[in-house]
N, C-alpha and C positions, 0 to 999 in steps of 0.2 A: 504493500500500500504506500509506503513510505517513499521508494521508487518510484512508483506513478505518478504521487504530488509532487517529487523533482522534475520527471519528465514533462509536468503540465507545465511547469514553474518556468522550463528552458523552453517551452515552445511559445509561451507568452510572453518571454523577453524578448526573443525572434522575432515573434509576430508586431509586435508595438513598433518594432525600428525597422522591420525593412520587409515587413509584408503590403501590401497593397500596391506597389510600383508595377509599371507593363514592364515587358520583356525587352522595350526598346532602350529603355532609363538602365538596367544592369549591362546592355552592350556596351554603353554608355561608361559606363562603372568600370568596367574590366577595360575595356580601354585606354582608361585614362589611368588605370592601375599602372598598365602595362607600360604606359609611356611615361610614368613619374619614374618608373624602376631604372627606366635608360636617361632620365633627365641630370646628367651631370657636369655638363659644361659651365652651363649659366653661374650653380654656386664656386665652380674654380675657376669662374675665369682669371679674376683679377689674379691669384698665385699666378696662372698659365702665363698671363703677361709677364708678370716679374719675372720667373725664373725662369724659363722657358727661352721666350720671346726677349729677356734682357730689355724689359722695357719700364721706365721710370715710374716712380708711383704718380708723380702729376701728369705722364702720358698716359699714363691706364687708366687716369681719372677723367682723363680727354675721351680716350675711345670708349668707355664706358656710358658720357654722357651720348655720342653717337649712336650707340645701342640705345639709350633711350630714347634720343629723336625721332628712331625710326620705332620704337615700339609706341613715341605718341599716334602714330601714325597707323598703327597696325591694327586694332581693335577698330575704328572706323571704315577701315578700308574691308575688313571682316565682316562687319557688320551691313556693309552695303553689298559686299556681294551673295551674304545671307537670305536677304530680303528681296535678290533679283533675282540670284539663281539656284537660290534652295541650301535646304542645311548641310546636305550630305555634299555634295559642290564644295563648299565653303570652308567644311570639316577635313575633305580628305585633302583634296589640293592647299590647304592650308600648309597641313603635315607633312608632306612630302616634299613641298618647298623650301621649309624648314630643315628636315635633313639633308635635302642638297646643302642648304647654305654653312649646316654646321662642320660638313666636309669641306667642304671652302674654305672655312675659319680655320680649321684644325692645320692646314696646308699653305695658309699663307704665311709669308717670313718678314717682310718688311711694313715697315708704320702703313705706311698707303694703305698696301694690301689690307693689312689687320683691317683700319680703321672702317675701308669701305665693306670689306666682309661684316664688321662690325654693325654697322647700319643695315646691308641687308637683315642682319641676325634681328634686329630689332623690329623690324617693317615683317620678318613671316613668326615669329617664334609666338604670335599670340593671334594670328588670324582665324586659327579653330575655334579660338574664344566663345566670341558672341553666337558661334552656330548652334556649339554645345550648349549652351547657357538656354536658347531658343529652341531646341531639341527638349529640353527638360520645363522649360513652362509652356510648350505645343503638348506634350504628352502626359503630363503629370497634374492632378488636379491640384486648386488654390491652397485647398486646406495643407497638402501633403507636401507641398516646394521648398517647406523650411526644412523640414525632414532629406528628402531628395539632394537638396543641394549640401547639406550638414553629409551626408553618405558619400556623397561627388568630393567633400573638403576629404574626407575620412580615407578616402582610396588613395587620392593624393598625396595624401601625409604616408600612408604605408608604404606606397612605393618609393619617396621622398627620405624615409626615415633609412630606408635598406638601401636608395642610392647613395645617401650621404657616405656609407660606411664600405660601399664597394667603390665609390669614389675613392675616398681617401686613402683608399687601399692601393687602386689604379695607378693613381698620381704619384706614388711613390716609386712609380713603376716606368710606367707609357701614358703620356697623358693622352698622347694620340689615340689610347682607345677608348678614352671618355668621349671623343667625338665619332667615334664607328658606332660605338653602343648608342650613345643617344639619336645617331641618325634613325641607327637599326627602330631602335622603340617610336620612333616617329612613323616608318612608315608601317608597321604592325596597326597602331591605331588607326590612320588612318584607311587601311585596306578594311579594315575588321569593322569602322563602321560603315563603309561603302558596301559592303559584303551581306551586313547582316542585318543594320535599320531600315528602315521605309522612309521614305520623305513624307512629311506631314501632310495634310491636305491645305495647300495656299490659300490666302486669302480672294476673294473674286476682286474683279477689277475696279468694282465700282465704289470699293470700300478700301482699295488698297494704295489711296492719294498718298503723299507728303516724302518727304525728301530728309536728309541728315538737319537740314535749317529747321524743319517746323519741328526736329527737337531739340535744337538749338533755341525754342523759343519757349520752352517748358520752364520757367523757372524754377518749380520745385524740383525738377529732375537738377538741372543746374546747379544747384545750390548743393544738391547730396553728393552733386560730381567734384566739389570743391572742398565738404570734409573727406571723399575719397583722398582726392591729390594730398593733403594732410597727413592721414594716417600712410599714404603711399609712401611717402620722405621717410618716415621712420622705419616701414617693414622694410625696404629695402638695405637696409644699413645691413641687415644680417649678412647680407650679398657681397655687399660694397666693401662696408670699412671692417667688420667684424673682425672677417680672416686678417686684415692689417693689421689691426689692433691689437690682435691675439700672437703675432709675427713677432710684434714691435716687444709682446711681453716675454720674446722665449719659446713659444708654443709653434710644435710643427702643423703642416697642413693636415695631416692624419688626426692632431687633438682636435684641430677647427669639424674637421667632417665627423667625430665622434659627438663633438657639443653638440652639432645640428642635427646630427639623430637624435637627437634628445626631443627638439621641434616636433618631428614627426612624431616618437613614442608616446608623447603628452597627447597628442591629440589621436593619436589612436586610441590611448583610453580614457579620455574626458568623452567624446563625441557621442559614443553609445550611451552613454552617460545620462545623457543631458539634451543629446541633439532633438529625440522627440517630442520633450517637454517646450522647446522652445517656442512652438505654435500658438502657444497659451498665453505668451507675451506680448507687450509690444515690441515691435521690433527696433524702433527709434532709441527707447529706454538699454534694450538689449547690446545696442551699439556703444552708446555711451558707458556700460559697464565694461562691455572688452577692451571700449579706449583707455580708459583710466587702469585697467588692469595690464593693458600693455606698457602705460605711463611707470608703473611701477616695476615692471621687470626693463624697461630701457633702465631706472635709476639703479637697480641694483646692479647694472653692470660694470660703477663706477667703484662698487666694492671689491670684484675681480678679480685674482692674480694667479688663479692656475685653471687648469682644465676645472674641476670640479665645480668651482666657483661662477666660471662664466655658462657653465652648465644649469648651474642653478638659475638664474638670469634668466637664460632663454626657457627655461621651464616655468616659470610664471608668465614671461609674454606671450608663450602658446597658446597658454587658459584664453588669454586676452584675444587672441587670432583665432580661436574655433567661434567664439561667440561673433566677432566682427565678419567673417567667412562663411558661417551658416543663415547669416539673415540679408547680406549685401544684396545677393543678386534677385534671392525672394523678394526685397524691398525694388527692386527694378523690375521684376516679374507685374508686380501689382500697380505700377506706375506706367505702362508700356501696355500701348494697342497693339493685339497682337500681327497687323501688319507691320508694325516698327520696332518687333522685338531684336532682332538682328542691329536697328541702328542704336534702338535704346543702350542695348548692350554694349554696342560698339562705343557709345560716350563714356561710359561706364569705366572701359577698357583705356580709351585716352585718359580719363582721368587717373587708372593707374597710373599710364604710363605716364603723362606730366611727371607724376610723384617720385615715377622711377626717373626720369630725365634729371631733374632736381636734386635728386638722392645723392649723384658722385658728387656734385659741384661743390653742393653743401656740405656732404661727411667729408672727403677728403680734406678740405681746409680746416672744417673742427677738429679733427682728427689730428693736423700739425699743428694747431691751438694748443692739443692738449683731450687727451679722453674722457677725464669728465665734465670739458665743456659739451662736447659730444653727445654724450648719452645725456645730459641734464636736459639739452636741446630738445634730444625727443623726446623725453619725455612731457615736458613743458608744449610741446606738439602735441601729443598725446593727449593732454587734458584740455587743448584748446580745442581738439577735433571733438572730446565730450559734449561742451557747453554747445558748442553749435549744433552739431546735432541734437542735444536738446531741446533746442529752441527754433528746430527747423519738427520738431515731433508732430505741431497741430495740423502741420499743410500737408503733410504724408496721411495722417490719419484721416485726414478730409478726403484724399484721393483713394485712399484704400475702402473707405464704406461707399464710394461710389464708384465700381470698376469698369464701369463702362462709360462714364464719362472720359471725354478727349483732353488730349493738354488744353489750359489755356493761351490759343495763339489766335493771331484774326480767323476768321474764317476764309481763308483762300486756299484752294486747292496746289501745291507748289508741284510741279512737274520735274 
């Protein structure tokens, strides 16, 4: 008897977090598994430069903001080709372009080369974005998207967490095969879901007006786009300055890729946690807790001084990143006609990328300032991205109990 009430116990835990999803949303999932497990370039690049590549730290902070430039660029350009020619289009040619370009990078030797493989890497590395994003609110009902996209953060971080550590394993080795693998996982995803999803049913013609401008005229989408670019400055840091800073104190690239599985194991086990309960909240309030809780793990990192320690750090700003990562895109889900979900997302996506473009300009210089101007910085970011989105809470909740109400823009059709 006592057996059967475990076995009911573990099939209701199941059942709450990842029962009710189609078959389309787990393709979905195991994809994006598959392609975090190969995602290893992005967090070495900056080592790859220096020690590799013999390239200065204020050149890797050049080509790095290049890679941002073009990844402002890359969630819009995603996102419009979402909305023209379909998610599966958009998802797999995304991917594959990507791995061409990280073969590129991996191959190039001189600044030039870097810098413009660089850029390309920025303009494909996030084009699947807004497909997948639109893939999951086309197939996934309201109630269930914070659940869904918390499962989509969740796969992420698993694949994330075990690339960090086969990375830094790599890199001790051949860096060159952190750009084979990560090609390789690019085009897995992208064939798997070309292979095995359906294309949604499109919108009809007569409903399916407006252009990247008429969401450019959404102010309340605008306004969430700009505590994005906020908290975007400070996630990026783990990218950018973290591995410098851990360099600067003594620590090899192997202790950096160990702390940052840390990222990932934290939110492998908060997300099951926690992630189905989140529906029950607000999600504006929800934001503003993982800000301030990110606010707190950027300050402790001024405490710092061996692996352990900066371990710890990033183990509190995780907490902080499940909660701000499982309600982001459902808060654009519910803001966004589903004709404009491809571009919704697509600003969404620029807004990261601003934050990432931002990211080297700014950490590197705090950085030679000194590390705990640094981290005080984002953290000081971190609670300024709260209070705004606190006080942006009443105009989302206005939009969310009406969801079929259109942005407010004139009423002209823009072509």
């Amino acid at each position: 008897m006592s057996e059967r009430r475990a076995d009911g116990r573990l099939r209701d835990f199941v059942r709450v977090r990842v029962g009710g999803l189609p078959g389309s949303f787990w393709v979905l999932w195991c994809g994006s598994l598959v392609n975090r497990l190969g995602a290893m370039v992005n967090p070495f690049l900056s080592l790859y430069l220096t020690e590799v590549r013999g390239v200065s730290i204020g050149a890797t902070g050049l080509v790095l903001t290049v890679v941002g430039v073009g990844s402002v660029i890359s969630q819009p350009l995603g996102g419009a080709i979402t909305d023209r020619f379909g998610r599966r289009v958009a998802l797999t040619g995304g991917m594959l372009a990507n791995g061409a370009v990280l073969l590129t990078l991996g191959h190039a030797q001189t600044l030039p080369a870097i810098t413009a493989a660089g850029f390309a890497l920025g303009v494909t590395i996030d084009l699947y974005r807004p497909a997948a994003q639109a893939l999951v609110a086309d197939t996934v009902p309201g109630a269930d998207r914070t659940r869904a996209f918390g499962l989509l953060l969740w796969s992420v971080n698993l694949g994330f967490s075990a690339a960090m550590i086969m990375g830094g394993y790599l890199a001790t080795h051949d860096f060159q095969l952190l750009f084979w693998v990560d090609a390789a996982a690019c085009a897995v995803f992208g064939l798997l879901v070309w292979l095995a999803v359906p294309e949604p049913p499109r919108p009809d013609r007569e409903h399916a007006g407006g252009t990247f401008r008429t969401v450019l005229r959404d102010r309340v989408m605008l306004a969430f786009a700009g505590v994005v670019v906020v908290y975007g400055i400070v996630f990026q840091q783990a990218l950018v300055t973290l591995p410098l800073a851990m360099r600067e104190g003594g620590l090899s690239g192997g202790a950096y890729g160990v702390v940052m599985s840390v990222n990932g194991i934290v939110v492998i086990a908060v997300q099951p946690l926690i992630g189905h309960r989140l529906a029950a909240f607000d999600k504006s309030r929800i934001l503003a807790c993982g800000f301030t809780i990110a606010a707190v793990g950027n300050a402790a990192v001024t405490l710092a001084s061996g692996t352990v320690g900066y371990a710890l750090a990033v183990a509190v700003w995780s907490v902080g990143e499940v909660l701000v990562f499982a309600v982001t895109a459902a808060l654009v889900a519910d803001l966004a006609p589903a004709h404009l979900r491809g571009r919704y997302n697509g600003l969404l996506g620029m807004a990261w990328g601003t934050g990432f473009l931002i990211a080297p300009l700014v950490g590197t210089r705090l950085l030679v300032a000194g590390a705990p101007a640094l981290w005080l910085t984002c953290a000081v970011l971190c609670l300024a991205a709260a209070a705004a989105q606190l006080a942006l809470a009443p105009a989302i909740r206005a939009r969310a109990l009406a969801p079929t109400a259109q942005p407010t823009t004139p009423k002209e059709v823009l072509s």
